[in-house]
Structure formats: structure tokens, C-alpha cells
LUMLUM-825721 format. One line per field, with one value per residue (C-alpha): residue number from 0; x, z, y; residue in one letter. Coordinates in nm, 2 decimals. Each point is the difference from the previous one (the first is absolute). Example, Ala and Ser with C-alpha at 12.3 -4.5 7.8 and 13.67 -1.06 7.14 Angstrom:
! residues 2
seq: [0/1]
px: [1.23/0.14]
pz: [0.78/-0.07]
py: [-0.45/0.34]
type: [A/S]
END
This chain:
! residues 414
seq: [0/1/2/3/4/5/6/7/8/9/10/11/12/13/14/15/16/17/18/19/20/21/22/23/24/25/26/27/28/29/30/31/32/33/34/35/36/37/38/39/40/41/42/43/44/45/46/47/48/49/50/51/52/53/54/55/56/57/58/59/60/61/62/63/64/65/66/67/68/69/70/71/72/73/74/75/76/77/78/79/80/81/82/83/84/85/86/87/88/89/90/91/92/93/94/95/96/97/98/99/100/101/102/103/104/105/106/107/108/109/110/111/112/113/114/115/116/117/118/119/120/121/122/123/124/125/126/127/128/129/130/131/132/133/134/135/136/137/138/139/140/141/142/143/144/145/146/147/148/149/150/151/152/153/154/155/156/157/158/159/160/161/162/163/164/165/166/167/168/169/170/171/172/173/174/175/176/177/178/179/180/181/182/183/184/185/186/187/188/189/190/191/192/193/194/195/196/197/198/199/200/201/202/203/204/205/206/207/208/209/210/211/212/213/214/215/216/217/218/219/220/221/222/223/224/225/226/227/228/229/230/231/232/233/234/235/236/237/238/239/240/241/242/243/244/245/246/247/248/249/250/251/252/253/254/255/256/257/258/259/260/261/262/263/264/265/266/267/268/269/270/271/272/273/274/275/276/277/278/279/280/281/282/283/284/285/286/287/288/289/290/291/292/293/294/295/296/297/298/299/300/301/302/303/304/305/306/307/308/309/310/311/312/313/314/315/316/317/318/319/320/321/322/323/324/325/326/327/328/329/330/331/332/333/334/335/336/337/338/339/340/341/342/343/344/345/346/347/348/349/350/351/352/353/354/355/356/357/358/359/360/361/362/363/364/365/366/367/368/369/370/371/372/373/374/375/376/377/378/379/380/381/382/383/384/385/386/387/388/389/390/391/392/393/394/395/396/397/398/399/400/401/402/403/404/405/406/407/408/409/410/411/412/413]
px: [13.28/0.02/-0.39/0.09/-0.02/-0.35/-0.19/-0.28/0.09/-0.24/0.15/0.36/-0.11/-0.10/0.20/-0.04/-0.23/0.23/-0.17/-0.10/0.35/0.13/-0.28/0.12/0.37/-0.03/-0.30/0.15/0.26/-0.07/-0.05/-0.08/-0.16/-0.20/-0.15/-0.05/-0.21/-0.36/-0.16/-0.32/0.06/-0.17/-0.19/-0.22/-0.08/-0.37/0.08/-0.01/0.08/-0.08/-0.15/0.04/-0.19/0.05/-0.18/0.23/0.02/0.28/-0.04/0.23/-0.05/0.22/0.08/0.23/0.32/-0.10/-0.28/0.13/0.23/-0.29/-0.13/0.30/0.17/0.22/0.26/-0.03/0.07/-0.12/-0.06/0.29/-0.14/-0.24/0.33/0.19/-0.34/-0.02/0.34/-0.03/-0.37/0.20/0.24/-0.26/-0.21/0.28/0.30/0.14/0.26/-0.02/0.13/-0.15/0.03/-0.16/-0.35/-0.27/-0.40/-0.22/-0.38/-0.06/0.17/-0.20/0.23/0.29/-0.16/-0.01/0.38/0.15/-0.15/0.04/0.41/0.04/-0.17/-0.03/-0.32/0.20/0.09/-0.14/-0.06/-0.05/-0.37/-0.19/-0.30/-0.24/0.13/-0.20/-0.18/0.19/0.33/-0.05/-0.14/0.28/0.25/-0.23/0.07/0.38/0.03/-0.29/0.24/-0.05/0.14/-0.30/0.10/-0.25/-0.05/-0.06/-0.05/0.38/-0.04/0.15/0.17/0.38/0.05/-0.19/0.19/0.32/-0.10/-0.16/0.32/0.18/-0.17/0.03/0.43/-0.03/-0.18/0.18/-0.29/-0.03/-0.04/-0.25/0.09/-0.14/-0.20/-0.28/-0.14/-0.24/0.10/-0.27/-0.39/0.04/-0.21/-0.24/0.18/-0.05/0.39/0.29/0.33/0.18/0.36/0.20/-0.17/0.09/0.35/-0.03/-0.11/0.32/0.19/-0.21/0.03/0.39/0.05/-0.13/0.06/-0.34/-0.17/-0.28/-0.28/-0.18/-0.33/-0.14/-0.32/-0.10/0.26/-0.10/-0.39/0.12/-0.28/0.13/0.30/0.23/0.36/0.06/0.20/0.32/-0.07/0.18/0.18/0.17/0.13/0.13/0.42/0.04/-0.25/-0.25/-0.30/-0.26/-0.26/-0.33/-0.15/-0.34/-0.24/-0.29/-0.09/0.15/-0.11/-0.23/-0.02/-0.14/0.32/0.19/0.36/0.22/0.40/0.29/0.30/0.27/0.35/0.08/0.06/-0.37/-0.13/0.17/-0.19/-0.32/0.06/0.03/-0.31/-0.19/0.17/-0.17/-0.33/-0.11/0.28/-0.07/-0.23/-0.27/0.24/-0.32/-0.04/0.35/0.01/-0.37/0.19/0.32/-0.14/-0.26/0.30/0.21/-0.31/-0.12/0.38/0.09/-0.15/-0.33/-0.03/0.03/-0.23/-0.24/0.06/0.01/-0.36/-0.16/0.16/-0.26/-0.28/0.14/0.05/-0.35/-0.16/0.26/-0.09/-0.39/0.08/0.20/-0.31/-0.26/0.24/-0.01/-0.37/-0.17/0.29/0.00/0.35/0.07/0.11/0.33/0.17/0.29/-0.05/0.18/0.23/0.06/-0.18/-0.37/-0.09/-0.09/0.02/-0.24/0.07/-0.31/-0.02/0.17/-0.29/-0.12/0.03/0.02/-0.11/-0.34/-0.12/0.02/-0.15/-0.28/-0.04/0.17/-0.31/-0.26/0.20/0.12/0.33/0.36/0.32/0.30/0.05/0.34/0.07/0.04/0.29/0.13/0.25/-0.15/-0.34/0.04/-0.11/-0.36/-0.16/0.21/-0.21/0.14/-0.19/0.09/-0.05/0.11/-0.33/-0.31/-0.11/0.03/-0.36/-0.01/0.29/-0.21/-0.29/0.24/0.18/-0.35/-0.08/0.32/-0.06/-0.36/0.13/0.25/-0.30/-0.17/0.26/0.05/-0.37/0.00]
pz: [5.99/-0.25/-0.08/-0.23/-0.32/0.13/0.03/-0.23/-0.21/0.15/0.36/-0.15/-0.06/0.33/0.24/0.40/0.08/0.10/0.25/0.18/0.03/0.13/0.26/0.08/0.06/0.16/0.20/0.26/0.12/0.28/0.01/-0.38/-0.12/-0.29/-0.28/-0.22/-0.04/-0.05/0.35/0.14/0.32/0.27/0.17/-0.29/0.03/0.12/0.24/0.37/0.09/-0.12/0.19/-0.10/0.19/-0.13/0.07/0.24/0.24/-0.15/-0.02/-0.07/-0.08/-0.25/0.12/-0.01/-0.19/-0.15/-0.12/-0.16/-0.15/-0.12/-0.18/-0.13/-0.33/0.08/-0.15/-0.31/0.12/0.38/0.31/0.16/0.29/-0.21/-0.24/0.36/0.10/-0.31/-0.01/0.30/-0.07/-0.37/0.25/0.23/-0.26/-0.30/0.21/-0.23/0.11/-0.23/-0.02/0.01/-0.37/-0.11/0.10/-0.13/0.14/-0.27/-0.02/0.00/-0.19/-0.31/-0.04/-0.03/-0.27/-0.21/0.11/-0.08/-0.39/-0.01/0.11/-0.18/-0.35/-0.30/-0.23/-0.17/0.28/0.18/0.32/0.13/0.24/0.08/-0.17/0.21/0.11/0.24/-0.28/0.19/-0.04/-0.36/-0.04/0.16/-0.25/-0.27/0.02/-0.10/-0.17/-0.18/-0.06/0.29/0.00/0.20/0.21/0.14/0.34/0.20/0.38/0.05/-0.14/-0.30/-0.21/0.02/-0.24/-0.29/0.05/-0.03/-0.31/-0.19/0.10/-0.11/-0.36/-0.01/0.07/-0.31/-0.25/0.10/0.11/0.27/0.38/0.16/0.27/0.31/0.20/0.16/0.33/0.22/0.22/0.27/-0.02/-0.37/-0.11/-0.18/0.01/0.37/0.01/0.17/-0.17/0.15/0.13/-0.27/-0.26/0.19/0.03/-0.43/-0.03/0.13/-0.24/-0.31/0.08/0.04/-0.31/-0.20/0.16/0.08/0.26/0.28/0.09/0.27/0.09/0.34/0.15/0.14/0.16/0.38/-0.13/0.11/0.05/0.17/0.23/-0.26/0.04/-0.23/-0.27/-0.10/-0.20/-0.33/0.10/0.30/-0.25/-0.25/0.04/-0.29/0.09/-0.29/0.20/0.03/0.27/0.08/0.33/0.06/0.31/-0.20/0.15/0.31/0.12/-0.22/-0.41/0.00/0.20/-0.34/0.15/-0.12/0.00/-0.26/0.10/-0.24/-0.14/0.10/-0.34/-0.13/0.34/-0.06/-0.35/0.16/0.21/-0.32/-0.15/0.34/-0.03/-0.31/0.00/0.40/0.18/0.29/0.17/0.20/0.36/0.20/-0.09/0.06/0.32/0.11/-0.13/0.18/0.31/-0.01/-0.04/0.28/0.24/-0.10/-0.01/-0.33/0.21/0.10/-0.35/-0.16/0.27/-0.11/-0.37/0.08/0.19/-0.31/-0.20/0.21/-0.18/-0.29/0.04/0.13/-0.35/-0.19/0.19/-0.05/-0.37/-0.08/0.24/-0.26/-0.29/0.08/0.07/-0.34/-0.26/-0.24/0.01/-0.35/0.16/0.11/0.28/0.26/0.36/0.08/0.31/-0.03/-0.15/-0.06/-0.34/-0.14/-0.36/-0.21/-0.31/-0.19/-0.30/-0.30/-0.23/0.33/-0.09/0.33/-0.16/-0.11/0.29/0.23/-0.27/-0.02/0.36/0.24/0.06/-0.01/0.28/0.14/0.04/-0.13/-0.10/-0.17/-0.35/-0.08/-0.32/0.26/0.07/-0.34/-0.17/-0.29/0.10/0.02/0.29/-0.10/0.21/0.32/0.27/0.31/0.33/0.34/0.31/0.17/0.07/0.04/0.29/0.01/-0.09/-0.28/-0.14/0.01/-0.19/-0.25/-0.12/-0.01/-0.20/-0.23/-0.01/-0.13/-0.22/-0.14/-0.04/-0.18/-0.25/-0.02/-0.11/-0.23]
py: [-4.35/0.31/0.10/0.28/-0.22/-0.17/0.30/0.13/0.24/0.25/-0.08/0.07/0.32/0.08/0.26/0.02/0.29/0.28/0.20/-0.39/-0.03/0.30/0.00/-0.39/0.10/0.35/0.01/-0.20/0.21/0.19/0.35/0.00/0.27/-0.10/0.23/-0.29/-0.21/0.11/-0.12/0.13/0.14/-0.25/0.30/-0.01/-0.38/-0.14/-0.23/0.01/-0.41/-0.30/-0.30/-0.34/-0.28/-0.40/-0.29/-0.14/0.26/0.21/0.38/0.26/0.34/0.25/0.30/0.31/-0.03/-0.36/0.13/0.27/-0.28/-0.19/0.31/0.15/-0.16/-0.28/-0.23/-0.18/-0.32/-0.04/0.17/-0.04/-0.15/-0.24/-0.11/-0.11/-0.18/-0.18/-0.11/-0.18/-0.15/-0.12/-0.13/-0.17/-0.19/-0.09/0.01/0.20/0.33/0.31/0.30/0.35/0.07/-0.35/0.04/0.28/0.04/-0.01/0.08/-0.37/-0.28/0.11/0.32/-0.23/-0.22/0.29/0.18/-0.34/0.03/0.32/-0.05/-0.24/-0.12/0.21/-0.10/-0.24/-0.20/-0.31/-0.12/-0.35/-0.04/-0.32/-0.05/0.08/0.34/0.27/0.29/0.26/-0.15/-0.03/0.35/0.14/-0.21/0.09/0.37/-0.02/-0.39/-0.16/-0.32/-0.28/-0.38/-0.16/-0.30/-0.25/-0.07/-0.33/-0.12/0.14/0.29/0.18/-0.25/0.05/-0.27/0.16/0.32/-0.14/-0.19/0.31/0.21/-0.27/0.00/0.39/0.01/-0.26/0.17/0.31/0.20/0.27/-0.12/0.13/0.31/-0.19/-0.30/0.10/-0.25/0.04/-0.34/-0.01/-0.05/0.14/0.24/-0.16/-0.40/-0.01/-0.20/0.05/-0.03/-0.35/0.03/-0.16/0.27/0.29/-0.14/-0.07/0.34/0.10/-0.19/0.11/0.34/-0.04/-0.24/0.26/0.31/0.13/0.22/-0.21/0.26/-0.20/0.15/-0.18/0.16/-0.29/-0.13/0.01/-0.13/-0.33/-0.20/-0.30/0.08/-0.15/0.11/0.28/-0.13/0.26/0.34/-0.03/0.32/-0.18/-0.28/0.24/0.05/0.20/0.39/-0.18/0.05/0.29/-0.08/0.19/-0.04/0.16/0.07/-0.04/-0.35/0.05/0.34/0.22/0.01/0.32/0.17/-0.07/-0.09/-0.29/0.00/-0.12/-0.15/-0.12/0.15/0.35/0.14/-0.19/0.15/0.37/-0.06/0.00/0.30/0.21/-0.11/0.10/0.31/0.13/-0.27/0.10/0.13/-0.26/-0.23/0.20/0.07/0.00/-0.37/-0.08/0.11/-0.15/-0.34/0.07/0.11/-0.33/-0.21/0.15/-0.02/-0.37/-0.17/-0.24/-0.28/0.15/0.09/-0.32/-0.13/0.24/-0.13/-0.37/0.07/0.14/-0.28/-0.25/0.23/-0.08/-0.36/-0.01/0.11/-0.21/-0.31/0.14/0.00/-0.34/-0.16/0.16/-0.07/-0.42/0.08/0.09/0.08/-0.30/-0.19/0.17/0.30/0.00/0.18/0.04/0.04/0.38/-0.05/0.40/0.30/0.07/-0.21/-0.29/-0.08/-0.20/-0.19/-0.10/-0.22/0.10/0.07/0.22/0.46/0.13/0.36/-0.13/-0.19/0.33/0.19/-0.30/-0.06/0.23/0.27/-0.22/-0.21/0.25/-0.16/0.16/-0.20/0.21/-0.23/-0.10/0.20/0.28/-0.15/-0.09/0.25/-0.19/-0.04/-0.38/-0.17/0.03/-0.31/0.13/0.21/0.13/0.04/0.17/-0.12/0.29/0.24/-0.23/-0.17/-0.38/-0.01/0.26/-0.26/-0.30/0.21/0.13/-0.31/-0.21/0.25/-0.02/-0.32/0.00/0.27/-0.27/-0.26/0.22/0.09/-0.40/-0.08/0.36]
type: [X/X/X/X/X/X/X/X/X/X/X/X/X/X/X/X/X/X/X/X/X/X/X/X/X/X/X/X/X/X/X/X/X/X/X/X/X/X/X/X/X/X/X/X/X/X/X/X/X/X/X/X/X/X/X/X/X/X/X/X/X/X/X/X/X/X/X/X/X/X/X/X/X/X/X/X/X/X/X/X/X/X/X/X/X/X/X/X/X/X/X/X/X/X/X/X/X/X/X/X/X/X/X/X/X/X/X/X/X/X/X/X/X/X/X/X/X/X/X/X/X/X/X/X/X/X/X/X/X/X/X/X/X/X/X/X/X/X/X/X/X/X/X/X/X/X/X/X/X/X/X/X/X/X/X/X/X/X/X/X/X/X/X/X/X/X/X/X/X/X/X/X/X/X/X/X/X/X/X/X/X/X/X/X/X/X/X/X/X/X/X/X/X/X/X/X/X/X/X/X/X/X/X/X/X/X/X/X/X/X/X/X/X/X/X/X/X/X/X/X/X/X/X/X/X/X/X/X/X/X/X/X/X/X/X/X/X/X/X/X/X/X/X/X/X/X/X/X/X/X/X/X/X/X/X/X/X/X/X/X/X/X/X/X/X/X/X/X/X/X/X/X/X/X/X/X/X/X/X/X/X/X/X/X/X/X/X/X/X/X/X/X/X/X/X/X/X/X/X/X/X/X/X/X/X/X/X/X/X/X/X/X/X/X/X/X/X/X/X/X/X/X/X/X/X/X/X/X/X/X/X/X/X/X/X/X/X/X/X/X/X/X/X/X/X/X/X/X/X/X/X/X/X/X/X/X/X/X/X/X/X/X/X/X/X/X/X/X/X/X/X/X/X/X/X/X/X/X/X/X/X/X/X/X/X/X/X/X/X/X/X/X/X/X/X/X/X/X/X/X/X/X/X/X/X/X/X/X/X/X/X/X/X/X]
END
């Protein structure tokens, strides 16, 4: 598929960085001599060796020349090491076989968020989110493309059905399509739903009806909080190189390390390479190789085992919540029960604002709910509230939603 006439117009703009790619396709060779590129000389580096201990057991250290690696400017798109890891972990968990040149480590998923708006939408452009969407995702549209085409959500996820109906509308009246579907399809961020089979599959078929780019964000797709079987990634159905996925550590290993990947088309991939070449020249190398060398050490299958352990922590305070939930909120509150992720989401009456109530209440309870305008690229969704299950204890939980709930009572009697 030809990108060139999808891209921004600030992205068509952009060249390679030259001295990046010089260093990229001579450094290699050996017996270079290179009076190039500007590197500091290693002797003048800080560090001695690095010691990494986990929880499990694991410990490593990085020394000599791979620590001069991690301290020394590195490739734009992945440690080389790291990029052959990953391809086999994207391997392992999708079933999915890449290539070298389709995948790119990013300093978490957020960074790709904002490459994909950046690449791709000029101001006047529009993409297509579910309403509710995550603040960050929408800030980092908002920075490029102010124009979105919310789509509600339901027990299955986004709805497929009202996508197709509004592009629909849009070929007929001859308006502009939008430059791209944006999904988050498991334990959304804040709807707490997982996108059913048959929508992923209608996705597929939207996006190829109408000729349009899939970026499927999915932090939270190994949350899986009761040992479901993992339904297909959207990028595994896709036939036709539609699909940009961003994987991310954040849930799975540490948030504050920062690290996340992209996988999709080479060219959309080579796209992002650029942009790291003049935004941060590269992820930081000393956390690609602490992640690399953690994933050679623990095996795929230890790791997940590690994963699927913390997801009984998870499940723990989820259970903890729905039990308080059926406890003391009044059956006017409506929610889904989460089956991934780290949120559930509340809708209150109608003639319910969200905003005011933890304003009203939320200090002198000392209880906090995120309301659902933060959600809205409209600022609808003002009787929605969002809670996470994810860092109190089961009994902080109990306290906190009999607290919500006495917050609701009170706003029912006010």
C-alpha cells in the first residue's frame, strides 16, 4: 500500500537524518575507520557496571563492551539485539512473523499515539476514537487534528456497526474520510471492554471498504483477568499492511522504564524511524538492553507466568470492587464487569454531572473517581465516572466505593 499520499503534510516534508544514515550503513564494516559521526569517546563515560537484580531471582550484570553500548548513541529504531528479541516475543503472543524493518521501540506506547498524528493528519483532518477514549490518547491526537468522529462503546466493545454507518453517510454527502481508526480492544482504557471477535474481524472490513489506516493501541492485552483465551489482535486479521499496533511494557514490566514497540508496514514503520531521528534520536539503550537481557534470562514462558501471576492481583481487587459495587451502589448505576485491564466504568443517572460531585464531595470523603468528561473529546459523558481497581488493597476498595456510593446518595437527596 503507497503511504506517500496519506501523510501529513508536515511528515511529507520530512528527510532521513543524514549523518544517522551514514553511521547505519558504514559503521558496520569492519576495519572502518570513522571520523564521522560526533561520538564521545567511551573512556570518558561514568560507568564501571551495572547490576540488575528482579524479583524472581534473575540477575545480570552490564559490563564492558555492552555497557559501553548502552552508553554510547544507538540506532534509531532498536538495539539490535532488543529488535531480534521482540520479534520473536510478537511472534510468541500474536503469532504473528515480521520482519526486521516492520517493528520500532518506542518510549512507551504514548510516543506512538502522538508519531501516528503527527504522520499522518494535518489540522484539518479527522480521526475516528470511541467515546470514551484515554486523555492521553486524545491529547496526543489533539496536537495535530482537533476533528474526531466519536463512536460509542458497549459490552463488545467499540461499535463496528456505527462506524460503518457514519462512513457510510460521509462517502454520500461527499465529505472527507477521516485519516484513521483508532482501538484500544482489551480492558479499554477507561470502558473496561474487550473488543468481541466478530468486531475485530468488521474492523477489518471497514477499514478495507473504505480504504483507511487501523492504529490499534493494546496495553492491556496480557491484564487478562480470567484465563479467557485471548481473542486475535486486529493486526493478525488484517491481509491488506492496514494495521499499526503499539505494544507497551508499561503493564507488564515497569511504566517508569518508558519502552513500548510498533509493528506494522515497513514504509509506516521506516516513517517512524525518521521522526525519532530528529524528536529523540532513540529509546534510552540502557533500558533496551535491561529488557532484552530480562527476556533472554526469564524465557517467553516464564515471563508470561510472571504476568499471568500478577494478573491474580489484579483479579483480586476487581473481584474486591464488583463485591463492593453489588454491596452499596444503588441499582441506578450501571456497569460492566472488566474481564481485562485495570477499570471499571460507572454510568450514573442522566441528570447526574460527574465534575460537581468530586468537586462537592471528593475531599471531604476522601475518595477520588476520574469523571467521564475526561474522556469525552466533547466533554460529554458527564454522569460517567471511572474507577481503578488496580492500586488499593481489597479493603481500601470496599472503603472507597461505600464511599462513592454515599457520595451518590448524597447527590440524590441534594
Amino acid at each position: 500500500m503507497d503511504i506517500s499520499d496519506r501523510l501529513s503534510d508536515r511528515a511529507k516534508d520530512k528527510k532521513p537524518s543524514p549523518i544517522r544514515e551514514l553511521s547505519g550503513k558504514y559503521l558496520p564494516i569492519e576495519g572502518l575507520i570513522s571520523l564521522g559521526g560526533g561520538y564521545p569517546n567511551p573512556a570518558t563515560f561514568v560507568f564501571e557496571q551495572l547490576e540488575i537484580g528482579f524479583k524472581d531471582g534473575t540477575q545480570f550484570q552490564i559490563t564492558g563492551g555492552e555497557l559501553i553500548g548502552a552508553s554510547q548513541y544507538g540506532p534509531s529504531d532498536a538495539q539490535p539485539l532488543l529488535k531480534e528479541k521482540l520479534l520473536e516475543w510478537h511472534s510468541f503472543k500474536d503469532g504473528i512473523q515480521l520482519h526486521k524493518d516492520q517493528l520500532v521501540v518506542l518510549n512507551g506506547s504514548q510516543e506512538g499515539l502522538f508519531i501516528m498524528a503527527y504522520l499522518f493528519t494535518n489540522s484539518d483532518d479527522s480521526i475516528i476514537i470511541s467515546e470514551p477514549s484515554y486523555p492521553g490518547t486524545l491529547s496526543a491526537f489533539q496536537s495535530f487534528c482537533k476533528n474526531f468522529i466519536p463512536i460509542p462503546i458497549d459490552a463488545d466493545g467499540l461499535q463496528t456497526d456505527v462506524i460503518e454507518e457514519k462512513l457510510e453517510n460521509i462517502v454520500l454527502t461527499g465529505e472527507k474520510l477521516p485519516k484513521l481508526i483508532y482501538t484500544n480492544p482489551n480492558g479499554h482504557n477507561p470502558g473496561g471492554v474487550t473488543l468481541s471477535l466478530d468486531r475485530r474481524k468488521h474492523l477489518i472490513e471497514i477499514a478495507n471498504k473504505f480504504d483507511l489506516l487501523i492504529l490499534e493501541d493494546d496495553p492491556y492485552q496480557l491484564l487478562n483477568l480470567d484465563n479467557d483465551k485471548s481473542l486475535p489482535t486486529v493486526q493478525s486479521l488484517d491481509t491488506e499492511g492496514r494495521v499499526i499496533r503499539l505494544d507497551s511494557f508499561s503493564k507488564i514490566f515497569a511504566p517508569g522504564l518508558r519502552i513500548g514497540y510498533a509493528t506494522g508496514p515497513a514504509d509506516i514503520v521506516r516513517q517512524f524511524v525518521m521522526f525519532k531521528q530528529s524528536a529523540n534520536l532513540h529509546t534510552s539503550s540502557f533500558i533496551q538492553i535491561i529488557l532484552q537481557r530480562y527476556l533472554e534470562k526469564s524465557g517467553f514462558d516464564g515471563f508470561r507466568q510472571t504476568i499471568k501471576k500478577n494478573c491474580l492481583l489484579y483479579r483480586r481487587n476487581r473481584d474486591a470492587m464488583v463485591a463492593a459495587v453489588k454491596k452499596y451502589l444503588p441499582s441506578e448505576v450501571k456497569y460492566n464487569v472488566p474481564s481485562s485491564g485495570m477499570f471499571i466504568w460507572f454510568e450514573m443517572p442522566e441528570n447526574f454531572n460527574a465534575e460537581i460531585m468530586i468537586e462537592k464531595y471528593a475531599e471531604e470523603m476522601k475518595v477520588l473517581l476520574v469523571p467521564g468528561s475526561a474522556f469525552s473529546a466533547r466533554g460529554h459523558l458527564k454522569n460517567f465516572m471511572r474507577a481503578s481497581f488496580s492500586m488499593a488493597t481489597p479493603q481500601q476498595i470496599e472503603e472507597g466505593i461505600k464511599r462513592f456510593a454515599e457520595m451518590i446518595r448524597r447527590e440524590i437527596e441534594s
